[in-house]
C-alpha positions in Angstrom: 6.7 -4.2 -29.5 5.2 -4.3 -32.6 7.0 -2.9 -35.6 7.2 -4.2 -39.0 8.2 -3.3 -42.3 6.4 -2.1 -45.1 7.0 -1.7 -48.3 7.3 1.7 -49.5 4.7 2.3 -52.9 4.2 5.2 -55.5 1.6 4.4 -58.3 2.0 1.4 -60.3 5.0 0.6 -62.6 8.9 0.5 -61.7 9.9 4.4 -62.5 11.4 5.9 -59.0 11.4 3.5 -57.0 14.4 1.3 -55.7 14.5 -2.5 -55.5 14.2 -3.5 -52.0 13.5 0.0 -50.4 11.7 -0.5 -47.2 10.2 2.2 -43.9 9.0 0.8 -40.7 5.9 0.9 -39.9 4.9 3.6 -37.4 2.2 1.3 -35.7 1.9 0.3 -32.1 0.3 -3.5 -31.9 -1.3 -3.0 -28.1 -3.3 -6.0 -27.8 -0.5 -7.7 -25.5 0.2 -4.6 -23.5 -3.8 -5.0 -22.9 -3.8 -8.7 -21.6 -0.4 -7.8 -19.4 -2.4 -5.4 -17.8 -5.3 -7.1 -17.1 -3.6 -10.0 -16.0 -1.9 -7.3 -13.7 -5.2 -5.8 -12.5 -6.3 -8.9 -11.8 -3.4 -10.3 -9.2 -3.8 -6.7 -7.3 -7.4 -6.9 -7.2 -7.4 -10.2 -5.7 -3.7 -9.9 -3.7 -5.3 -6.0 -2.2 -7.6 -7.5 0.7 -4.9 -10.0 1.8 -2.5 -7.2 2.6 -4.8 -5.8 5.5 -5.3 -6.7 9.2 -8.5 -8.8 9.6 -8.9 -6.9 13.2 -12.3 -5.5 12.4 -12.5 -2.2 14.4 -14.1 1.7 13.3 -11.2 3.7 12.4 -12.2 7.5 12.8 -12.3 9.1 9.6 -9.5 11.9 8.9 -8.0 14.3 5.6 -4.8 13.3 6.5 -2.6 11.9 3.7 -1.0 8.3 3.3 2.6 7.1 4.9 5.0 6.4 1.9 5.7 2.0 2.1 8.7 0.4 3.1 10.3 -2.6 2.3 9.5 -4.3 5.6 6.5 -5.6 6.9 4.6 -2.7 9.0 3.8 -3.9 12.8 0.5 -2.9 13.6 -1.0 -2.3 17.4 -4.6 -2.6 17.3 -7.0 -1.5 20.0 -10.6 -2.9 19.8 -13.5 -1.1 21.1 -13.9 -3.1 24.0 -10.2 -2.9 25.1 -8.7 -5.6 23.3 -5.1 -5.0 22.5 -3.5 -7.4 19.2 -0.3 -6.8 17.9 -0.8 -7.9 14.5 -3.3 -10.6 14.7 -2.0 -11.9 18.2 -3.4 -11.2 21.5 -1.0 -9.6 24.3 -2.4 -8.3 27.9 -1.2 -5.0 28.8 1.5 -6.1 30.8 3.4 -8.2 28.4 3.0 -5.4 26.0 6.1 -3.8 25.8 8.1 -6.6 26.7 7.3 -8.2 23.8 7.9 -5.0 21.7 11.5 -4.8 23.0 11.8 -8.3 21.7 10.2 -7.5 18.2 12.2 -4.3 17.7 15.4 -6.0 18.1 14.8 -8.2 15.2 13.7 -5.1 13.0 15.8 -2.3 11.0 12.7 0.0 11.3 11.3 1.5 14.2 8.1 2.6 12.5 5.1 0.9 14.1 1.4 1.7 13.2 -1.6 2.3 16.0 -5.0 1.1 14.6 -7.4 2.1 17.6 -11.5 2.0 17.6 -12.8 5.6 17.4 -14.9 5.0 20.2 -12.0 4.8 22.9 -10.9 7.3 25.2 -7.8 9.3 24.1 -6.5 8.8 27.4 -6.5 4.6 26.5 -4.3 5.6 23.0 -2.1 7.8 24.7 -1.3 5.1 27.5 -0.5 2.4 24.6 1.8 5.3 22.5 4.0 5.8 25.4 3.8 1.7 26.1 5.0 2.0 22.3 7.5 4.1 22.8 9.1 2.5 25.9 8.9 -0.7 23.8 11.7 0.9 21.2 9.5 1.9 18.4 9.3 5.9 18.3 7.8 6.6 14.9 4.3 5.8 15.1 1.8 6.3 12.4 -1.9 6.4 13.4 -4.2 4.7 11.0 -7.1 6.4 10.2 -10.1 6.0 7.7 -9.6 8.6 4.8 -12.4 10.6 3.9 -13.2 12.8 6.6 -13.9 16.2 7.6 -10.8 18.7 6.9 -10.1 21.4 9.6 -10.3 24.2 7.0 -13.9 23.5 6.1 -12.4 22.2 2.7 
């Protein structure tokens, strides 16, 4: 990074010392490691809102913890509050739903699929589209959830 050499000095004169006798410098410039991380800070900051689905819905708030990433793309299902089903950002009716998931999961290595569904729709709505999920080949299915909210312990 940023080590140099100093010279190595005793009082004045020539006595004891060596001709040419040098010891790094034990200093740390950081003002680049500053400006690559801002730089850095920057890109996420402006890359972040990009990486989300623009489906505006009210996910119900949980304590539940985060999925680790993968190197794919995640698929996302979302469910509007007035019914509306998108797989990512496209439209489907119920009844092309998991015909066109069969066709999706045979061009994917993962079978991990996320369910993004308005807190104001019946369970019995989000159960119907995790079993149309299912039958459509993706059986690991995350359910995406505001962070935040109340934990069952009272914690």
């Amino acid at each position: 990074m940023g080590a140099g050499v100093m010279k190595k000095g005793g009082g004045g004169g020539r006595r004891g010392r060596r001709r040419g006798a040098s010891a790094a410098m034990s200093e740390i410039n950081v003002t680049p490691f500053v400006d690559v991380m801002l730089v850095l800070l920057i890109i996420f900051m402006v890359a972040a809102p990009m990486l989300t689905v623009g489906v505006p819905i009210k996910l119900p708030e949980t304590a539940a913890s985060a999925m680790p990433n993968e190197d794919e793309e995640p698929l996302t299902v979302t469910i509007t509050s007035d019914g509306l089903l998108l797989i990512q950002n496209t439209e489907v009716g119920d009844g092309e739903l998991i015909p066109k998931l069969t066709e999706i999961a045979k061009e994917r290595t993962s079978k991990k699929i996320f369910l993004r569904a308005d807190g104001a729709l019946a369970y019995e709505r989000v159960a119907q589209i995790m079993g149309a999920l299912n039958a459509g080949g993706f059986n690991e299915i995350g359910l995406v959830t505001d962070p935040g909210g109340p934990a069952m312990g009272g914690n």
